[in-house]
N, C-alpha and C positions, 0 to 999 in steps of 0.2 A: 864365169865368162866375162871380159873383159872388154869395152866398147874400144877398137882399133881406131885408133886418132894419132898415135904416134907423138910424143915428144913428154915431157918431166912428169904428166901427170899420168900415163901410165904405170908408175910404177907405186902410184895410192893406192890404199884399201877402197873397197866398193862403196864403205860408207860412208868415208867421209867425199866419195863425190856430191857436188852438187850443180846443176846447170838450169838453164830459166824452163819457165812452165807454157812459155810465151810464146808463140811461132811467130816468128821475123814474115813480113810481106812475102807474096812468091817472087823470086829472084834474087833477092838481098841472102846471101849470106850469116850463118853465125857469127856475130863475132867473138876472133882469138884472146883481145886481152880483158880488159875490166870492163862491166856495162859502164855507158853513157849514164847520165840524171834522167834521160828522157826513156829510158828502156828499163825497166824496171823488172826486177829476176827474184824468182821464187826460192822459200829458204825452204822448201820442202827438193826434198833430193828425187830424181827421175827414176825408177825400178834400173835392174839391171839388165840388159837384155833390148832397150829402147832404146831409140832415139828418134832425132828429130825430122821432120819429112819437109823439106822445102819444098818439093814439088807437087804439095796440098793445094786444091782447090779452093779460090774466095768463098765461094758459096760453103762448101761442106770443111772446111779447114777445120785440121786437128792439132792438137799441143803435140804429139809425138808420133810415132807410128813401129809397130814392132820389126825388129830385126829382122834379117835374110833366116830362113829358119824356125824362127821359133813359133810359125803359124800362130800370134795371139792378133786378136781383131786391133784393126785402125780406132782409134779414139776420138773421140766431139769434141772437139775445143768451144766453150761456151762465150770468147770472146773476139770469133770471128765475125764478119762485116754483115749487118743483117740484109738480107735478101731483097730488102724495101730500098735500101740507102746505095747510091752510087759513088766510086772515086770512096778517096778515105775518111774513115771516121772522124766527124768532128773529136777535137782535142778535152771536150770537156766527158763526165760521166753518161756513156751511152747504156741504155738499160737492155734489157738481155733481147727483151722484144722487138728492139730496134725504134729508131724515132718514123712516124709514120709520115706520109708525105704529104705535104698540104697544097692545096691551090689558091693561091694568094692575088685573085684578079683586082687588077687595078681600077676595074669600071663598077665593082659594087660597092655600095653600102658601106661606110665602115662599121655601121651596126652589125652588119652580115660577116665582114672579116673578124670582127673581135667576138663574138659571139661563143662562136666553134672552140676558140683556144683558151676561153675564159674556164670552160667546161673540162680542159686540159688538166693534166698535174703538170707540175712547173716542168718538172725532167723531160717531157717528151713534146713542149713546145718546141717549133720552130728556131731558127736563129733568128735575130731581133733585124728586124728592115727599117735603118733607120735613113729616113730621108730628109730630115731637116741637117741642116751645121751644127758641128758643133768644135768646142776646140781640141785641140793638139792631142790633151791629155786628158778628153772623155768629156763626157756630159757630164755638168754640172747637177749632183745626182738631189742637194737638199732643193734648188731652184726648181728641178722639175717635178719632183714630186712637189713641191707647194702650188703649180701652175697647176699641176693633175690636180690637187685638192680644192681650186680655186673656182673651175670650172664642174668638177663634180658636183661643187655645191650650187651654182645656180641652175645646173638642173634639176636637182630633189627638189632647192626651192620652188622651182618653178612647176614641179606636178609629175616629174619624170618618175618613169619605173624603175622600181630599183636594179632590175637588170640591167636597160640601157645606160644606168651611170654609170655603171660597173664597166661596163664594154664603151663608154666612151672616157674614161680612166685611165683604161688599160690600152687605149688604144691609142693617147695622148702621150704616156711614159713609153710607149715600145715605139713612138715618133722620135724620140729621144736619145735612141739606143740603150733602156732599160726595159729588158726582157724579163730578166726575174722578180715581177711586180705580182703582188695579190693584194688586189684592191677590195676593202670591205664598204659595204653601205648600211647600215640602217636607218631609223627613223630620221634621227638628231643627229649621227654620229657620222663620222667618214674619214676612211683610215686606210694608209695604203704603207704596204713594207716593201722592200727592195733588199735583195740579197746577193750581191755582185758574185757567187762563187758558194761550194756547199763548206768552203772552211773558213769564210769569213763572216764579222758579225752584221746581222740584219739591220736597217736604219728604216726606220720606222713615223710617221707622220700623220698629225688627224687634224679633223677639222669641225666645228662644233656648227650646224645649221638652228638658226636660232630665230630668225624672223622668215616668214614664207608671203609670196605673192606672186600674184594670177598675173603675167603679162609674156604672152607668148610670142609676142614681138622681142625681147629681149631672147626667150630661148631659142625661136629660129635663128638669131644672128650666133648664139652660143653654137649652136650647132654647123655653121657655116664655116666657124673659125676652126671647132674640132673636124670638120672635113678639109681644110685648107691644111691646116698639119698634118693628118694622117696621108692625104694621097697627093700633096701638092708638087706634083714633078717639073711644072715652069712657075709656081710662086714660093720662094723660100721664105718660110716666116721661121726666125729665130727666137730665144729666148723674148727677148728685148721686143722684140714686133711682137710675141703674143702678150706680154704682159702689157703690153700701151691699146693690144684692141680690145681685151678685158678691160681696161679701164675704161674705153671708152662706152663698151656694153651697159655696163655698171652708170654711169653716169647719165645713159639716156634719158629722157625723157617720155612718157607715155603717151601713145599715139594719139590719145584720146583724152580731152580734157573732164574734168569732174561733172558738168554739167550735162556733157554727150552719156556718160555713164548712168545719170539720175534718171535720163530719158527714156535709155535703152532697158532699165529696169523695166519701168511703165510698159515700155512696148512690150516686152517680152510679158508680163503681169496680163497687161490685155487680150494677147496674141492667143493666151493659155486659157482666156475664159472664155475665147471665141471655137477653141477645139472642143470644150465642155459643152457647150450649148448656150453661148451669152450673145449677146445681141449688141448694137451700137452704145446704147447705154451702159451695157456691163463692164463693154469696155471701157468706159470711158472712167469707171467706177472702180477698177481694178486697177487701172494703169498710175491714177492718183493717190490708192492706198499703198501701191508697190514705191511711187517716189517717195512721198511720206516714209515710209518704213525704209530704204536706203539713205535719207538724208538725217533720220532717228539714230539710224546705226554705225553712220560715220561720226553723227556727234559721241557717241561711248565710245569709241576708235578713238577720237581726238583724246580724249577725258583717262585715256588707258588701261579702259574695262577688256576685260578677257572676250575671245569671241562667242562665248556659249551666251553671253548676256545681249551681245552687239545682234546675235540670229534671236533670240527671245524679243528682242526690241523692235526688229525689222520682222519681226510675224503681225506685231499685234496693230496695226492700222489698218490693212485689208480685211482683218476676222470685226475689226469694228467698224468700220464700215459696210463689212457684209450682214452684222444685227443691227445695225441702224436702216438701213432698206429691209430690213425683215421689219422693224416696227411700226415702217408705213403703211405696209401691205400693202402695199405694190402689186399686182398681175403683170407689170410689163418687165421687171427686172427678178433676176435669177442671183437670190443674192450666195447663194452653194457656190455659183461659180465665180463671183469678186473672190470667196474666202482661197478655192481653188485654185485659182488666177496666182494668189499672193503666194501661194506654199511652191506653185511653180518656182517662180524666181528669187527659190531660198532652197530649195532640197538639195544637196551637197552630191551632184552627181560625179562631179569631175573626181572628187577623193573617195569615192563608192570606185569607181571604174579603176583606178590605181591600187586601192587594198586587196580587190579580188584577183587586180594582173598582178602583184606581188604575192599572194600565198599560192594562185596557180603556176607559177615559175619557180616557186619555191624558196623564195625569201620571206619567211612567216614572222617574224621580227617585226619585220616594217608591214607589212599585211594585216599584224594584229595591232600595231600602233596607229595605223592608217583607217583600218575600221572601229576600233576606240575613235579617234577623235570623229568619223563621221556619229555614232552615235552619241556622242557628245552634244553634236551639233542638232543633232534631231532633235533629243532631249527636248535642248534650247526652243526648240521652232514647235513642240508640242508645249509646252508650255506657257508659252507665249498667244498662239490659238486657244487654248483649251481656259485659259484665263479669261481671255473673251468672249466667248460661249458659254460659259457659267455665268458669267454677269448676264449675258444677253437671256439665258433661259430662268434668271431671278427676274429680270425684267419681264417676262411674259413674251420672249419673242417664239415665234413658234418657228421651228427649224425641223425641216422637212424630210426623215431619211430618204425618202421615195423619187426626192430632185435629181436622183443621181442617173435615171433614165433619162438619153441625151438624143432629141431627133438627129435621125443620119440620113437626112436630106439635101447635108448641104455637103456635098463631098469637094466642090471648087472651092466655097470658101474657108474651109479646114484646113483646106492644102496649101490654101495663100497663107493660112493664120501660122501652119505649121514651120513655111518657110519665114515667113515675118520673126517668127519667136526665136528661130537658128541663130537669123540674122542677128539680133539682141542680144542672144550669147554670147556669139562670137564678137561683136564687140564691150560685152563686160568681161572676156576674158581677154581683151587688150590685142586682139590681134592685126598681121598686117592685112591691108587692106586690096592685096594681092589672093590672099588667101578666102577670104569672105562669102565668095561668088562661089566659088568650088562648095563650100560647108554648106552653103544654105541650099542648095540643089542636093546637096548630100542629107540634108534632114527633110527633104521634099520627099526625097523617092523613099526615107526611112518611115513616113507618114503615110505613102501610098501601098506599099506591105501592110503595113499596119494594119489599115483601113480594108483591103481586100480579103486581107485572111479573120481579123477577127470581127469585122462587122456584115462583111459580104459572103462571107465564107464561112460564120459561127462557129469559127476554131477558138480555141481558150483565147481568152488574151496574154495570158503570161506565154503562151507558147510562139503567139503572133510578134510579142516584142520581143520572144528572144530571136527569131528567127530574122526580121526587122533590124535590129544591134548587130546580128553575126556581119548584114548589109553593110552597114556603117562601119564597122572595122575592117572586113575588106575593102570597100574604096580607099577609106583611110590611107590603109597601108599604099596601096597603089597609088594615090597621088603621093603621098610622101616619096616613096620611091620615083617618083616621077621626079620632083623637086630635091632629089638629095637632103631632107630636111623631116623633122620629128613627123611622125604621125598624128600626134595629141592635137592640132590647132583643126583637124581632118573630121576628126572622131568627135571632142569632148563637145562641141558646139549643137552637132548633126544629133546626141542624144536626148538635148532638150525636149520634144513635144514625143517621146516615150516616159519622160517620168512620173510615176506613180503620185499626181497633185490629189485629183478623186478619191482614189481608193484613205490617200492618208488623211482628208479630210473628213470623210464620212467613218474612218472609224475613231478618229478626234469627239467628230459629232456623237457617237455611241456613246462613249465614256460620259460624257456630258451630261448626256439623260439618262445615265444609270444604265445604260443595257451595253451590259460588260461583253457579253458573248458576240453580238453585232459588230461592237467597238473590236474584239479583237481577231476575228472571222478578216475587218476589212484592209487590219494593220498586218495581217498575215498576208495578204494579197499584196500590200502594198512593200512587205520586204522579199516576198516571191519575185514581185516585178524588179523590183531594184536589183538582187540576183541575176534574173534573165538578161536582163540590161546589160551587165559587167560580164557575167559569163560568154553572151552573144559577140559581144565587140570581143574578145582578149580569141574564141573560137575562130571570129572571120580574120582576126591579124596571123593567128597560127596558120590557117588554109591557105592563105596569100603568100606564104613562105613552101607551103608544099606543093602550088602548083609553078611555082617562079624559080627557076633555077638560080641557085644560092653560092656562088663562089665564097671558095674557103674552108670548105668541108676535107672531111681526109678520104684521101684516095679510095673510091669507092663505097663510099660512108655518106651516112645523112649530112646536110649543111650544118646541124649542131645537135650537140651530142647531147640525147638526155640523160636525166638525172636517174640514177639506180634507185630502186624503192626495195625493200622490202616485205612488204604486204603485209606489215602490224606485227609480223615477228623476226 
């Protein structure tokens, strides 16, 4: 049987016909003479007996359809228009699934827009929206990936999760009109590839983070500028304008001068002995070995000691000063809580709260480099107490495990000391003075949880602060989202008068006087709490996203896609 077409090429054999495998749009016509570049025809030859059905359905469209006749079933053409997508196919490789639809609103987050598609494979992103200028002949593709790497890195520097840098990376290069970006972060490391097309070759870019610091005044403004590129529809910043306001980021100065810092040590050192159970004098006692010990540990800073020695150097003037009031014997001063006081305003929350939200997001790399160096840091800050308490108990000072029952009488003046202490944070970690008032009200109400459930309530305490932390990450998140701007200046402040000072003093003190099981009973409580801590704050930032509708998600899908797990096999 012979397909009637009429004209030279009926008079070939069957086999060597050959025609495309391809169904033409409905309405367009086969064409009579040679394909187009653009129409691409298959060397596999049609049965005999078929052919082609123009008047196929978009949705169910088939490669061929059988003849008048020969009763054989209609066929599935696997490359008709998927049912999700409207109008024609993008011109690049569509996957069989079809690309899904995205909601790409202009009034959230671009945390929230980048997030969703980070979690994407490259093929079934979107098309890139890019709303900055650029010239004639494309975006200058080495400039902006170095922009993307310049800004990634002041925010790892600056205490960001490795998620959010990833999603404001990617959120910077697809401002640019580069879509096909996979941006990678680790601890030190940050590397972003771009692949213009699947047949040409990748270009590739990193960038080494090699010095870090606390000033989250510079990252809100970091984060201001990546919100002005990614959704600025009446402010056009160009290459050239973002590389002059990174500059000028880079060049600021710290809101706060060295002496406001030495201060706010002290207060916060004080603020911490007065939640223990210290009195005017403890404070006054704590807050003088806390400045001592920041003006000790900027002088090894200057001198270019590592910082496990600069945290060992800033412990040990409060732990001696706290056995110098033990060898007076004293009844009016509580010398447990000066040493207390001091471990406050050095226990390494801020980088405890970032390693547990990187292995819980699932970047274990930086999770595990990030909780390395906090126990680094501890190390440092046990070693430096425990060195002074050994001298003090060769000296005959008598150190009291039993000091660590604290009257909870005073529930007003805890909650000033709690807010006092916030406030101390939030200004050693550099921030602006817009943000302040929000943190310290935010570690008020994270003190009065506290307080209700584990002291009025006699719920655990690890369970009271995690529940207290979850508190603190959801405001967090919601003022951030309020302010278009990081969460971290919300959160990292509000954690201070939860951290585990107590518990890791007293089982320092154990070790001391040989009673290993006490000692390690108290430092198991004290890495429970620190746990509760990071896990509560990273739980209440995830809740704040499931009850907040989230633009950007795909059509009828969560706002961001989780990660596939296996379950150990």
């Amino acid at each position: 049987m012979v397909a009637e077409q009429g004209g030279p090429e009926d008079q070939k054999p069957q086999s060597d016909e050959a025609r495309s495998a391809f169904v033409p749009p409905a309405g367009v016509g086969q064409p009579s003479g040679p394909p187009e570049d653009d129409h691409p025809t298959s060397e596999f030859a049609v049965p005999a007996g078929l052919q082609t059905d123009p008047s196929a359905s978009s949705g169910q469209g088939s490669a061929s359809a059988a003849g008048s006749g020969t009763g054989t079933e209609q066929l599935t053409n696997a490359f008709t228009t998927p049912s999700g997508v409207q109008g024609h196919p993008p011109p690049a490789f569509t996957p069989a699934q079809g690309i899904p639809m995205i909601r790409l609103t202009k009034e959230a987050p671009w945390q929230d827009r980048m997030r969703t598609m980070l979690r994407m494979p490259v093929f079934e992103r979107p098309a890139p929206e890019s709303v900055q200028r650029t010239d004639d002949s494309g975006p200058a593709v080495p400039r902006v990936l170095d922009l993307t790497l310049r800004i990634g890195e002041l925010l790892l520097a600056g205490g960001e999760g490795a998620e959010d840098v990833e999603a404001a990376m990617f959120a910077v290069s697809r401002s640019y009109g580069l879509d096909r970006c996979e941006p990678t972060v680790t601890f030190t490391l940050l590397s972003i590839s771009h692949q213009p097309s699947l047949v040409e070759d990748p270009v590739t870019a990193s960038r080494t983070v090699r010095r870090r610091g606390t000033d989250y005044t510079r990252l809100a403004a970091v984060f201001q500028l990546i919100d002005d590129i990614t959704t600025a529809e009446h402010v056009e910043v160009s290459l050239e304008e973002a590389y002059r306001r990174l500059a000028e980021i880079r060049r600021n100065r710290h809101p706060y001068p060295g002496w406001v810092l030495t201060a706010a040590a002290g207060l916060l050192a004080g603020s911490a002995s007065v939640l223990v159970g210290g009195g005017p004098l403890v404070f006054l006692a704590a807050a003088a070995g806390a400045m001592l010990g920041d003006r000790l540990a900027w002088l090894f800073a200057g001198r270019g000691l590592p910082e496990f020695y600069q945290f060992m150097a800033a412990a040990m003037p409060p732990a001696a000063i706290g056995i110098a009031l033990t060898l007076t014997h004293s009844t009016d001063i509580r010398p447990s809580a000066v040493i207390t006081g001091g471990l406050f305003a050095l226990l390494p929350g801020r980088a405890l709260v970032a390693g547990v939200q990187d292995g819980l997001t699932g970047y274990y790399i930086t999770a595990g480099a990030r909780l390395l160096e906090v126990m680094y840091f501890f190390i440092g800050i046990v070693a430096g107490v425990l060195l002074m308490l050994y001298l003090g108990v060769q000296l005959g000072a008598e150190l009291n495990p039993e000091a660590r029952f604290v009257p909870h009488d005073r529930p007003i003046a805890q909650i000033l000391a709690s807010m006092a202490l916030t406030l101390a944070f939030a200004i050693l970690l550099q921030q602006e003075r817009s943000t302040v008032l929000a943190v310290t009200l935010n570690g008020g109400v994270a003190w009065v949880i506290y307080g209700a459930m584990a002291r009025a309530g006699d719920i655990s305490p690890v369970a009271a602060t995690a529940v207290a932390a979850g508190l603190v990450g959801l405001f967090g998140q919601l003022f951030s989202r309020y302010r278009y701007t990081s969460s971290l200046p919300y959160i990292t402040a509000a954690i201070g008068p939860l951290l585990p000072g107590s518990a890791t003093y007293f089982g320092l003190l154990g070790f001391a006087q040989n009673e290993v099981e006490t000692g390690l009973a108290s430092l198991s409580t004290a890495v429970a709490t620190a746990l509760a801590i990071a896990i509560g704050v990273n739980l209440g930032s995830e809740i704040s996203r499931l009850f907040m509708r989230v633009p950007g998600g795909v059509e009828g899908g969560p706002g961001r896609r989780a990660a596939k797990r296996t379950r150990g096999f």
